[in-house]
C-alpha positions as CSV (number, residue, x, y, z in Angstrom):
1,X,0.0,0.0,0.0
2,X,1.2,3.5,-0.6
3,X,0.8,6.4,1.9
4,X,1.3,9.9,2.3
5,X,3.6,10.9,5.5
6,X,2.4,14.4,6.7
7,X,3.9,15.7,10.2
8,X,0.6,17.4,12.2
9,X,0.6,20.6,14.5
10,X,-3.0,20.4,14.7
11,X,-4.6,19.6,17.9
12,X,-6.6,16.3,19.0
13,X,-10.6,16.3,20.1
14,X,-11.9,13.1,20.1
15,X,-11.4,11.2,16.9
16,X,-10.1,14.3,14.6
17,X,-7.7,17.1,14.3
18,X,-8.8,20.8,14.7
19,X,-7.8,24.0,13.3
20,X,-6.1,25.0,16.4
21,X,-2.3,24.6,17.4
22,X,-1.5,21.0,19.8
23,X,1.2,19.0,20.0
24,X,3.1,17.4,16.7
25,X,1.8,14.1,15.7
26,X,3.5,12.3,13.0
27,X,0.8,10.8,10.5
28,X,0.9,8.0,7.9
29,X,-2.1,7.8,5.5
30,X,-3.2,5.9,2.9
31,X,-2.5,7.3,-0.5
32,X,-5.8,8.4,-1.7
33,X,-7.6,9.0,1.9
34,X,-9.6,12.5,2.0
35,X,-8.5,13.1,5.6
36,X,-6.3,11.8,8.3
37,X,-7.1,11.3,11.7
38,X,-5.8,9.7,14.9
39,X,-6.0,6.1,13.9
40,X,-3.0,7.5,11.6
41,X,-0.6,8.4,14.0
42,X,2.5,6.5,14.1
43,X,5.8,6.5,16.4
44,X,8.5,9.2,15.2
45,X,11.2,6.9,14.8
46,X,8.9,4.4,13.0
47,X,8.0,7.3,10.5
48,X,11.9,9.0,9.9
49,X,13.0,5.3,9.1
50,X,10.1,5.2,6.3
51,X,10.4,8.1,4.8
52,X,14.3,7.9,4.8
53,X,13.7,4.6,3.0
54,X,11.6,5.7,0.6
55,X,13.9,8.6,-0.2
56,X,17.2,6.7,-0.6
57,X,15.5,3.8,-2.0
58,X,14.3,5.8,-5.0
59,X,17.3,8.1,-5.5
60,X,17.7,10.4,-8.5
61,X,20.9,9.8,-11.3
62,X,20.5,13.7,-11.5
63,X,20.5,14.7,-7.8
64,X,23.7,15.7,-6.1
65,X,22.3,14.5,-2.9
66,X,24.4,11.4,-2.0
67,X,22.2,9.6,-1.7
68,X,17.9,10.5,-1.8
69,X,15.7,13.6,-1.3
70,X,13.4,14.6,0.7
71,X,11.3,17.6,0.4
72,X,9.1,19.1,2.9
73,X,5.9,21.0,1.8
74,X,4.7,23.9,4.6
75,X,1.3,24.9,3.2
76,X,0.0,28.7,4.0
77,X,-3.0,30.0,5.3
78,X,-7.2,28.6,3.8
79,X,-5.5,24.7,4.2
80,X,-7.8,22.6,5.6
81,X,-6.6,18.8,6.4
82,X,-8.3,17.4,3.1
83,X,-6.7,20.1,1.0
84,X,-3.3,19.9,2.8
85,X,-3.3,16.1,1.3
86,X,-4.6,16.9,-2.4
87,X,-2.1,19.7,-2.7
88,X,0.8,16.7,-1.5
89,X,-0.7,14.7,-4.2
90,X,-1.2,17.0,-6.7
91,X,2.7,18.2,-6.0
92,X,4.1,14.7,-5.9
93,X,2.9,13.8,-9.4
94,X,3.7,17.1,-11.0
95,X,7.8,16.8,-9.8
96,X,7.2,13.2,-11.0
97,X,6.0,14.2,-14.5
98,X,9.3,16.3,-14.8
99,X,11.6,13.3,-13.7
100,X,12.3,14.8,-9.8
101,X,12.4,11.5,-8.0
102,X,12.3,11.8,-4.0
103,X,9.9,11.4,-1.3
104,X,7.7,14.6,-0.4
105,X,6.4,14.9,3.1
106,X,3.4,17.8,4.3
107,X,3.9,19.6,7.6
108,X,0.1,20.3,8.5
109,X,-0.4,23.7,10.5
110,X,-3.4,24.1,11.6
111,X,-4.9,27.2,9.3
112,X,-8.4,28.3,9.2
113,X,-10.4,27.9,5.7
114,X,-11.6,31.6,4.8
115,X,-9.8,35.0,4.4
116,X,-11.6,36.3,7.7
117,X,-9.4,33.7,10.1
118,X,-6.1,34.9,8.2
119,X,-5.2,37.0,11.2
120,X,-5.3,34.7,13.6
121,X,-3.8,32.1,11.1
122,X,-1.0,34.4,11.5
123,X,-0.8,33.9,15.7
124,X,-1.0,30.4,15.0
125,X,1.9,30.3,12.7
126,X,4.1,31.4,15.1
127,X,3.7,28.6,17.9
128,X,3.7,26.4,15.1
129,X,7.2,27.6,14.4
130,X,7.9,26.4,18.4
131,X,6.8,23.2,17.5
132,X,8.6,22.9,13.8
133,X,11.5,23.4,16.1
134,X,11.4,21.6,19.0
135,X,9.9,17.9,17.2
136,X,11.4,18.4,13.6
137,X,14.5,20.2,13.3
138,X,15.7,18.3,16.5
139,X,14.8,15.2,14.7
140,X,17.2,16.2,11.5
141,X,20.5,17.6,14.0
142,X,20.2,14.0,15.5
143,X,19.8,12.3,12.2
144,X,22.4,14.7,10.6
145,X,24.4,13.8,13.7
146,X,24.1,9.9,13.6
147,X,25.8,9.9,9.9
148,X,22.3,10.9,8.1
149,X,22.9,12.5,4.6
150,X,19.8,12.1,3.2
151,X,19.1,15.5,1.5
152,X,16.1,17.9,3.2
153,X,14.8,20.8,1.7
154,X,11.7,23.0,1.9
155,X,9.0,24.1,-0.1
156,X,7.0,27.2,2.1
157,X,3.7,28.8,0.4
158,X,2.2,31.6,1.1
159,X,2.1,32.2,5.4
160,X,4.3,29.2,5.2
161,X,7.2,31.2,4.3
162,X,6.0,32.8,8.2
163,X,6.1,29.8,9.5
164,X,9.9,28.7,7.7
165,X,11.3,31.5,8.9
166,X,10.0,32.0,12.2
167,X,11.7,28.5,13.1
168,X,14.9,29.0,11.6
169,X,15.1,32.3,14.1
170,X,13.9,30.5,17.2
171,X,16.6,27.5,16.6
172,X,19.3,30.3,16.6
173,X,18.1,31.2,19.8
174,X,17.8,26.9,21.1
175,X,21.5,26.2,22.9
176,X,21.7,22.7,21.3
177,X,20.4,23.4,17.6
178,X,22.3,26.6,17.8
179,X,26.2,24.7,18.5
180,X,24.9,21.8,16.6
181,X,25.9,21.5,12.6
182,X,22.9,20.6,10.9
183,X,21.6,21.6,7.7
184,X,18.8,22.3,5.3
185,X,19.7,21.7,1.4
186,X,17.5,23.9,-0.8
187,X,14.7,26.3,0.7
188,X,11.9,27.7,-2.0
189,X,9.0,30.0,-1.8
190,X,6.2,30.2,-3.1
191,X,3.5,33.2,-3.1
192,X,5.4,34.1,-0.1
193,X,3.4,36.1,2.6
194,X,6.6,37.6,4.3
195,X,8.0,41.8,3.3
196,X,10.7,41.7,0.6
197,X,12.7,43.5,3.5
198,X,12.8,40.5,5.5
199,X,15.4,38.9,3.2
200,X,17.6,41.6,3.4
201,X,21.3,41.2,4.4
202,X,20.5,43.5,7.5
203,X,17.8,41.4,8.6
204,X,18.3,39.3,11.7
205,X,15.1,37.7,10.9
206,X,16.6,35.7,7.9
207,X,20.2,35.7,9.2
208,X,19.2,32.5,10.8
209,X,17.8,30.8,7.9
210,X,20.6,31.7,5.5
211,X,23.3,30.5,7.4
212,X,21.8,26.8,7.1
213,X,20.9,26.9,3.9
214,X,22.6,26.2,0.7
215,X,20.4,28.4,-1.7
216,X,17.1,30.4,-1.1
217,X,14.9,30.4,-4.6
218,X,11.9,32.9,-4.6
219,X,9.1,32.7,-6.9
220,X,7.3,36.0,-7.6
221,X,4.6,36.8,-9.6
222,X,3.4,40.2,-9.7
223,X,-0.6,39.1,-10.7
224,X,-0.9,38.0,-7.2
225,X,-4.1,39.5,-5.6
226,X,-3.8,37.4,-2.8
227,X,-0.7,39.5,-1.4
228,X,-1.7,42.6,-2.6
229,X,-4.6,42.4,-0.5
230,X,-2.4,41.0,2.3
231,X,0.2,44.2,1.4
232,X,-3.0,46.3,1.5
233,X,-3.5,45.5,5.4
234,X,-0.2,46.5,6.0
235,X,-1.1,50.2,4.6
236,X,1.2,49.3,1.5
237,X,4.3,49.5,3.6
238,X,5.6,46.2,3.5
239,X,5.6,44.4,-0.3
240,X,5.4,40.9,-0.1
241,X,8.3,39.0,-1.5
242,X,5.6,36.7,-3.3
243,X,4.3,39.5,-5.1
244,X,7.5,41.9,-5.7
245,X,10.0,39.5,-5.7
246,X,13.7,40.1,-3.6
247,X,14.7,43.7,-2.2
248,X,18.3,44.6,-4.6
249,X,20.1,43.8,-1.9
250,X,19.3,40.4,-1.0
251,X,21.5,38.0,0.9
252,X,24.3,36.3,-1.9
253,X,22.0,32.6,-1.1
254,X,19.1,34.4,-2.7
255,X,17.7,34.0,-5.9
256,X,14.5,35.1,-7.4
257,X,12.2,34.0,-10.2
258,X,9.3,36.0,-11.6
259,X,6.9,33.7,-13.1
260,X,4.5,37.2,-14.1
261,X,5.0,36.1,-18.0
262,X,4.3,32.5,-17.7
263,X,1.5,33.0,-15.6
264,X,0.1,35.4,-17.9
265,X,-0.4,32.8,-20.2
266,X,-2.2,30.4,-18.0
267,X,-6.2,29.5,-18.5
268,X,-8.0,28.2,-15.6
269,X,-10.5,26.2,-15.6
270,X,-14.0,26.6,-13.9
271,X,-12.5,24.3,-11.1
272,X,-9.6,26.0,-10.5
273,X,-10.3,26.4,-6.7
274,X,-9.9,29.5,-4.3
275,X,-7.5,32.3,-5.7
276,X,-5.6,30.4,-8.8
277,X,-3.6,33.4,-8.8
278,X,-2.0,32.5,-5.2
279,X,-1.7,28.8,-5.7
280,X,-1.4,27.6,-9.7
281,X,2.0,26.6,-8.8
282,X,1.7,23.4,-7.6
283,X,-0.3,21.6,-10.6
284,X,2.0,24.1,-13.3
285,X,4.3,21.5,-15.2
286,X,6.7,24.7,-16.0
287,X,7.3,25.3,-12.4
288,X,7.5,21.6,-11.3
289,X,10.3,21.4,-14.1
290,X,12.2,24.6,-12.7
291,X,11.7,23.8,-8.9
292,X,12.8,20.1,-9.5
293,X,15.9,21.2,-11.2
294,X,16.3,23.6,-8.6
295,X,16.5,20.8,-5.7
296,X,18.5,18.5,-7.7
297,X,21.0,21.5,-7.6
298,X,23.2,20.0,-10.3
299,X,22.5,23.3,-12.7
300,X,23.5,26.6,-11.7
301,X,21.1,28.9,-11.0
302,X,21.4,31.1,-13.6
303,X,21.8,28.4,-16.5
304,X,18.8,26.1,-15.6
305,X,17.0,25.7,-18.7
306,X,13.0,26.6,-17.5
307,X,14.5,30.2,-16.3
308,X,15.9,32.9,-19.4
309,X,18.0,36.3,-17.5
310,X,17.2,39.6,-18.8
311,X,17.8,42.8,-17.6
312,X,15.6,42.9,-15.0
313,X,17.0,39.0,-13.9
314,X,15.6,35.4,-13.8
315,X,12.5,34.9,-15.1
316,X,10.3,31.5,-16.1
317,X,10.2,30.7,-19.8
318,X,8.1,28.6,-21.2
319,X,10.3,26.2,-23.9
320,X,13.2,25.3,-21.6
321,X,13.6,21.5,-20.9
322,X,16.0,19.4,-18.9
323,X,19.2,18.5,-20.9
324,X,18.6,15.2,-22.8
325,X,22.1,13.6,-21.6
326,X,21.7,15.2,-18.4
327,X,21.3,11.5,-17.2
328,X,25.3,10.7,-18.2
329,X,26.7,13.9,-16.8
330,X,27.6,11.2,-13.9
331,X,26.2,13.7,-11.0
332,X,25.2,10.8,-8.9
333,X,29.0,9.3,-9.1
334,X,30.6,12.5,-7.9
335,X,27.9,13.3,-5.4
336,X,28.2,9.8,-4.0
337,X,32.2,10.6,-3.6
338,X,31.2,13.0,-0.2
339,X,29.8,10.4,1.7
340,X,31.7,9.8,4.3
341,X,34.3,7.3,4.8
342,X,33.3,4.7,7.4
C-alpha cells in the first residue's frame, strides 16, 4: 500500500484534528484517503525510518544528494486537512512528471479555511514555528548527527514562508540546535506572505535561515491578488516577496524568479479552486520542471533551462527543458564521492 507521510501541529478532540495549534503528531495515511485522523498516528522513529527509506530507495541519477531527497511541503494559510493532502498529491505527481524523484512529506499547520481567520492564522503560525523546532528540526541535527545524509529541503507557500522563517530564528536562539551543525539543502517560496525587506542582508530575521541553507529560490509573480490584498492590510508599507519579488540587496543565497509572464499565459478552468492566482504553482508542469531542477542542484542557477535572464533578472520561460544527456553527466557518481568514509 502507498501512503502519504504528513507531520501534524493540529490539535486532537476526540477522533479528529482541529484548526487550532496541539502537540506534533506524525501521520501515515493511505494514498488516496480525504483526511487523516488519529488512527493515523504513528511513532516518530517508526515514521523518519520510512520516509528515509523511501527517499534513498528511489534516488535520483541527476541529484547531487548522495544519496535521496526529501522535500518538505509547509502549506499557508485557507488549508484545511483534506486540502493539505490533495495539494501533497497534486505536487508529488507534478515533480514526478518532470523526472524529480524523492519522497515529499506535508507539515500540517493548523490554518483556518476563509480569508476572515487569516489574522489569527497568522498567531498560529508562530507557535507552530515552536513546534517545527522543538519535534522536527531536533529530529534532522540528530539524524544529521548519527551519519544521516539524506538531502532535506523546503517548499513554504504563502504564510508558510512565516512559518519557515520563524523556526529557523527560534533555533538560533535553542543552545543545542544553535552549536549543533545541521543543515537544510535547498529552501523555495512560493507566493510568499513575508515583506521583501525580511530577506535583506541586515535582517536578523533571515540571518538565521541563510546560514543553514545552501540556496534560497523565490518565486514572484506580480498578478498576485492574494498578497496585494495581504500588502494592502499592511497600509502598502511592506511588499510581499511573493508578489515583488527580492529587495536589490538580498543575501548572496538568494535567488529570485518572476513567473509574471508565464503566468500570464495560463487559463483556468472553472475548477480551479480559491485564488488560482495565489496557488497555480503546484499543478503548473513549467514550475514543477524549474523547482525540480532547482532541488536536484546540479545546474546553476542562472543556467537552468525553465529560467531565461534579462535585464531585469531570472524569469520563467516557457520552452526550456531538462538536458537530454543530463542523465550521463555522472552527478550521482561524484555526489556519492562525499559520503563519508566509514
Amino acid at each position: 500500500m502507498l501512503y502519504d507521510y504528513m507531520i501534524s501541529a493540529r490539535k486532537r478532540q476526540g477522533n479528529a484534528f482541529i484548526a487550532e495549534p496541539g502537540p506534533v503528531q506524525f501521520i501515515r495515511v493511505p494514498r488516496g484517503a480525504a483526511a487523516y485522523d488519529p488512527s493515523h498516528v504513528i511513532p516518530a522513529k517508526a515514521w523518519v525510518t520510512q520516509v528515509q527509506g523511501l527517499a534513498d530507495g528511489d534516488e535520483n541519477p541527476n541529484s547531487i544528494s548522495p544519496t535521496g531527497d526529501v522535500l518538505v511541503l509547509v502549506h499557508g494559510y485557507n488549508t484545511t486537512i483534506g486540502a493539505a493532502i490533495a495539494t501533497l498529491d497534486t505536487l508529488r505527481a507534478n515533480l514526478r512528471g518532470q523526472g524529480w524523484r524523492g519522497e515529499i512529506v506535508s507539515f500540517d499547520w493548523p490554518s483556518g479555511n476563509n480569508v476572515l481567520n487569516y489574522v489569527e492564522d497568522r498567531t498560529d503560525a508562530s507557535a507552530v514555528a515552536r513546534q517545527l523546532v522543538d519535534k522536527c528540526l531536533v529530529l534532522l541535527m540528530q539524524g544529521q548527527k548519527a551519519g544521516c545524509i539524506t538531502n532535506v529541503h523546503l517548499l513554504a507557500h504563502s504564510t508558510g514562508a512565516y512559518v519557515v522563517l520563524e523556526a529557523f530564528a527560534q533555533a538560533q536562539k535553542d543552545g543545542t540546535l544553535f552549536k549543533s551543525d545541521w543543515r537544510i539543502g535547498q529552501v523555495a517560496l512560493i507566493a510568499g506572505d513575508i515583506s521583501a525587506e525580511s530577506l535583506r542582508t541586515t535582517s536578523a530575521w533571515s540571518q538565521p535561515m541563510f546560514g543553514r541553507i545552501n540556496r534560497l529560490t523565490n518565486y514572484s509573480n506580480g498578478n498576485d491578488a492574494v498578497l496585494a490584498v495581504s500588502n494592502a492590510k499592511r497600509l502598502g508599507v511592506s511588499p510581499r516577496v511573493g508578489r515583488v519579488g527580492l529587495p536589490p540587496d538580498a543575501d548572496s543565497k538568494a535567488v529570485n524568479v518572476d513567473c509574471t509572464a508565464h503566468f500570464n499565459t495560463l487559463r483556468p478552468g472553472p475548477d480551479a479552486g480559491f485564488a488560482y492566482c495565489h496557488s497555480w504553482h503546484f499543478s503548473d508542469p513549467r514550475f514543477g520542471l524549474d523547482l525540480a531542477l532547482t532541488l536536484e542542484g546540479a545546474i546553476d542557477r542562472n543556467a537552468i533551462p525553465s529560467r531565461n535572464l534579462g535585464p531585469r533578472g531570472l524569469w520563467l520561460n516557457d520552452d526550456g527543458q531538462r538536458p537530454a544527456g543530463q542523465s550521463g553527466w555522472g552527478i550521482k557518481d561524484a555526489a556519492q564521492s562525499l559520503k563519508p568514509r566509514l
